[in-house]
N, C-alpha and C positions, 0 to 999 in steps of 0.2 A: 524586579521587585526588591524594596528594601529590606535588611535583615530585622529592622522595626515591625514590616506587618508580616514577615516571614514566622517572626516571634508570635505575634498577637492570635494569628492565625491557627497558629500551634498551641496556645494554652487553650485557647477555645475549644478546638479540637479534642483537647487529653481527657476531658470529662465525661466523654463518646466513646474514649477506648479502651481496652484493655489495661491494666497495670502494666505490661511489657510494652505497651504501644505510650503509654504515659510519660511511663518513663525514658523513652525516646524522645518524644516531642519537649521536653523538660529546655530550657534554654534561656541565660541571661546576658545584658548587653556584651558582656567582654569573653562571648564566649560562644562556642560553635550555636548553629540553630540546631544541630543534630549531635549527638554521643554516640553516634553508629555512622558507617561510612553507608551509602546507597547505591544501590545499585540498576540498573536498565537491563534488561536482558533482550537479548537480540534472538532470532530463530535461524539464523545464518552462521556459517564461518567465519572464522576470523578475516579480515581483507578485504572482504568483497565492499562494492558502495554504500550496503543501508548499514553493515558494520563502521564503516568511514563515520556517518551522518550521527549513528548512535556516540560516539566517542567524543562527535565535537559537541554536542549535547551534554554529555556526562560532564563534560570539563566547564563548558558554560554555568551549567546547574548547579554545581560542586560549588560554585563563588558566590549563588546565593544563597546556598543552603549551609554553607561554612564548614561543609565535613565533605572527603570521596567522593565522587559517587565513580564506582565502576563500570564496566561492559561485560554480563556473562554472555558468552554464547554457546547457546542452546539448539543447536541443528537437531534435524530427525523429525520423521511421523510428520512432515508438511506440516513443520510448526507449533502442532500438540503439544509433544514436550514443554515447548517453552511456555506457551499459556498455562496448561496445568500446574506448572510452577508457579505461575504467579496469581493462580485463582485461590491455591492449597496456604499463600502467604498472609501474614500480618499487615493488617488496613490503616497500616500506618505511614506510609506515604516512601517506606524506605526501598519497597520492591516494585519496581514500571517492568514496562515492558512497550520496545517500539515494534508494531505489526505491522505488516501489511494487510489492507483492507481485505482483499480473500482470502486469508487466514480465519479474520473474526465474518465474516459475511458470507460468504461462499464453502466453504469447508462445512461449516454445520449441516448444508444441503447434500455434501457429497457423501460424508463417511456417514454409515448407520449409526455408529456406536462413538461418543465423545465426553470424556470424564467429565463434561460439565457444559455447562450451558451458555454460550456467550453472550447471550441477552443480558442475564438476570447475574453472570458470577462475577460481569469484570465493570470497571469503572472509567468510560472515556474521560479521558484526562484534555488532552490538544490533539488537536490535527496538524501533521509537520508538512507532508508536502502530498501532492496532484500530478500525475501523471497520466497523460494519454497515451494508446495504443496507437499503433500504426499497424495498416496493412501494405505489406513490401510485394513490389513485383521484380521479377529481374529486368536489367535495362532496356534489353533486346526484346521483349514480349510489347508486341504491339498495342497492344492495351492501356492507353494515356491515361483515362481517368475509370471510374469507379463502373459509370454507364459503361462505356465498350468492354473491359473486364465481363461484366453481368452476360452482354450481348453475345461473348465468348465462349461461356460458362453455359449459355443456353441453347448453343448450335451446337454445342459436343455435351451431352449431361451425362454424368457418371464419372468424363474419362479429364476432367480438371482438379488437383487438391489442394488443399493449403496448410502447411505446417504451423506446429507451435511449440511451446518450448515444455509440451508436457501434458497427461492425459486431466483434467478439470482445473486449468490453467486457466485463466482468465482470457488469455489468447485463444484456447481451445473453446471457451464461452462465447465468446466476441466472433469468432471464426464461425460457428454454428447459429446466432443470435442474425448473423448476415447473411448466412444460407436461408436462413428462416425468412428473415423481411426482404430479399431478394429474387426468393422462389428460384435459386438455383439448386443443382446437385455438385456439392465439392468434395470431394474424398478427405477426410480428416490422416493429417500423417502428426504423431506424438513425435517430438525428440526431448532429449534431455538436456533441454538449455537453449535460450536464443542462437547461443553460437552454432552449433549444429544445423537448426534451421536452415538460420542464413547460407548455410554453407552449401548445406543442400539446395536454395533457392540460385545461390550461383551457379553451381555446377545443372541446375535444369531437373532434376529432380522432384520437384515439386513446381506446381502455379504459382502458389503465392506464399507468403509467411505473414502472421499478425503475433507480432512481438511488443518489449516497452519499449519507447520512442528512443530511451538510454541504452538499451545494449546497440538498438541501430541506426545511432546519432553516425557512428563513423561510415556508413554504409550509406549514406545520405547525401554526401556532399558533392558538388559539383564533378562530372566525371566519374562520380560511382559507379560501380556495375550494377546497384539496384535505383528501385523509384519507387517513393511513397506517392500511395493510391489514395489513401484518406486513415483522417488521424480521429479516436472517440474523442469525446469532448464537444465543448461549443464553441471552443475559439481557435485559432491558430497558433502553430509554435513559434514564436519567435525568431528560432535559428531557423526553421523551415517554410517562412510565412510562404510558401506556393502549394503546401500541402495543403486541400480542401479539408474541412471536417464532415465527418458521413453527415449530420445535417443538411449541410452545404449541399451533398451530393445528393440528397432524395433519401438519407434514411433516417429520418430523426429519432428511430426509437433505441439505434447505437449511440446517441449521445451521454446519456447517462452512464455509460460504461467505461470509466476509468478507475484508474489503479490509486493507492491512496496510503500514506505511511502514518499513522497515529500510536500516542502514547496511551496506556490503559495501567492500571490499577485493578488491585483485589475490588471485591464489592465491599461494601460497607463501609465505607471511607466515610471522614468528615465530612462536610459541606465547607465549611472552614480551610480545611487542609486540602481538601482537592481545588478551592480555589485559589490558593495559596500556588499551586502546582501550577496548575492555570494560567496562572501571571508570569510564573518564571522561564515557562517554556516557551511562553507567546513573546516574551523579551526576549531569551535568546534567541527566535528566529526572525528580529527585527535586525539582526547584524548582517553586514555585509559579507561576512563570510561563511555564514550559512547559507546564505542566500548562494552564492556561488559553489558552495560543495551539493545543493539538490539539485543548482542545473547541471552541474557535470555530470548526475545522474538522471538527465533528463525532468527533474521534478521542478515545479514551481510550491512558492512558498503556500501551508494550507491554510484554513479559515481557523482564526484565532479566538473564534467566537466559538466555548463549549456547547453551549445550548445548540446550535446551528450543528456542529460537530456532533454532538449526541442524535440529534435527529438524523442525520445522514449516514450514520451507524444503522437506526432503526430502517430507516428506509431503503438501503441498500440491501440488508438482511432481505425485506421481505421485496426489492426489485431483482438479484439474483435467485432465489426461489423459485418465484414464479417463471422464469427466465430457465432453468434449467427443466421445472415439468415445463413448460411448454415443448422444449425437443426429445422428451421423453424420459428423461431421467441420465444422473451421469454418476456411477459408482465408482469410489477412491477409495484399494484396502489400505 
């Protein structure tokens, strides 16, 4: 986006907000778009991948917005923290936040009690990237595809489990959402963190593991000691095109269940200034080397279209929902 409608975008905007939000959006030709540096807030540590993905963002956006924009991160409470931060902020376009989709979609279902409401308090901005789950077997488990697995799972019920990297984990969702359309019995085992999992799935500990495709892209490759049994999603991965999708394999109702990284805002934003927003984020991830920093983390680039993006906010909210009463309820203090 150019700093012409970055401008334009922004005066329009200033008659919609506050006098501290006005006077931020204030801006002429030879001169920042912003008078304040910006900021992204991440809900992760510093280091890990979706910290990586936030920073090369920050720097992209920085150039069309003509002022910082920095990375805070905000770990703790499975994310809270960092939304409450930026539900509590100024609707001026200076505080994002990059989430992962069950942060805003899934969490609401799990915790009783959440300072605010993710519907109604925050403002989808873009969608960065899409990620499928994978369910991993170790190499040595006779179980080739998803069918013999099942078949396995039904001649011993009770005494098969499958790991994940944490108790209302999306893995943990997806693991139980496939017991469910499978009509097997799998022992649920929490760890904290894919890595563990896996670790446990090699050493035989566990049946199976459903993790994101990027923590077990290394665990994948020819000669592995694991095997992907089937990935969410409707298509294939690229790097793994012999991984079937649960569609593929007779379950169509784990398609919809993938993982999802988007940017959000306060409520009450511009229309103006959040498409303003809009443009510059959907521009930088037309670059090549974003596009290469979400595959390293297993992600493809997401849908640049907000309206599509906002819907699938809505609709994921109320397809995890329903998805968790249906196994009966799943509480995260």
């Amino acid at each position: 986006m150019t700093k012409h409608l970055w401008i334009r975008a922004a005066i329009c905007a200033a008659g919609a907000m506050s006098l501290q939000a006005a006077a931020w959006a204030q801006a002429t030709p030879a001169s920042a778009t912003l008078n304040k540096p910006g900021r992204i807030v991440v809900t992760v540590p510093p280091g890990g991948g979706i910290d990586t993905i936030a920073r090369r963002l920050a720097t992209k956006v920085a150039a069309a917005m003509g002022q910082p924009v920095i990375v805070e991160n905000r770990p703790g409470a499975s994310g809270v923290l960092g939304v409450d931060n930026i539900v509590r902020s100024a609707p001026d376009g200076s505080s994002l936040i990059l989430a992962a989709g069950s942060t805003i979609t899934v969490l609401p279902h799990l915790m009783k009690k959440l300072p605010y409401d993710a519907t109604k308090d925050l403002t989808p901005i873009a969608q960065i990237g899409v990620t499928p789950l994978v369910m991993l077997v170790n190499a040595d488990n006779p179980s080739k595809t998803v069918g013999e697995f099942v078949a396995a799972a039904k001649a011993r019920p009770g005494t098969m489990s499958y790991g994940s990297y944490g108790n209302g984990t999306l893995g943990h969702l997806i693991g139980e959402a496939f017991k469910h359309a499978a009509g097997v019995d799998l022992v649920h085992v929490p760890y904290k963190g894919c890595a563990a999992a896996i670790n446990d799935l090699i050493g035989g500990q566990v049946s199976a593991v459903v993790c994101d495709i990027g923590s077990s892209a290394a665990f994948l490759q020819p000669g592995s000691r694991l095997r992907g049994l089937a990935i969410t999603g409707t298509g294939r991965v690229a790097a793994f095109p012999a991984i079937p999708n649960f569609p593929e394999a007779g379950y169509p109702t784990l398609g919809p269940l993938v993982g999802w990284l988007g940017i959000f805002g306060p409520a009450h934003m511009p229309k103006p200034l959040v498409d303003a927003l809009t443009a510059d984020f959907a521009n930088a991830m037309k670059t090549d080397d974003m596009r290469t920093a979400l595959a390293q983390i297993g992600y493809d680039i997401g849908d640049p279209d907000r309206a599509r993006f906002t819907r699938t906010v809505r609709d994921d909210t109320v397809l995890w929902g329903k998805l968790i009463q249906s196994i009966g309820g799943i509480a995260v203090e």
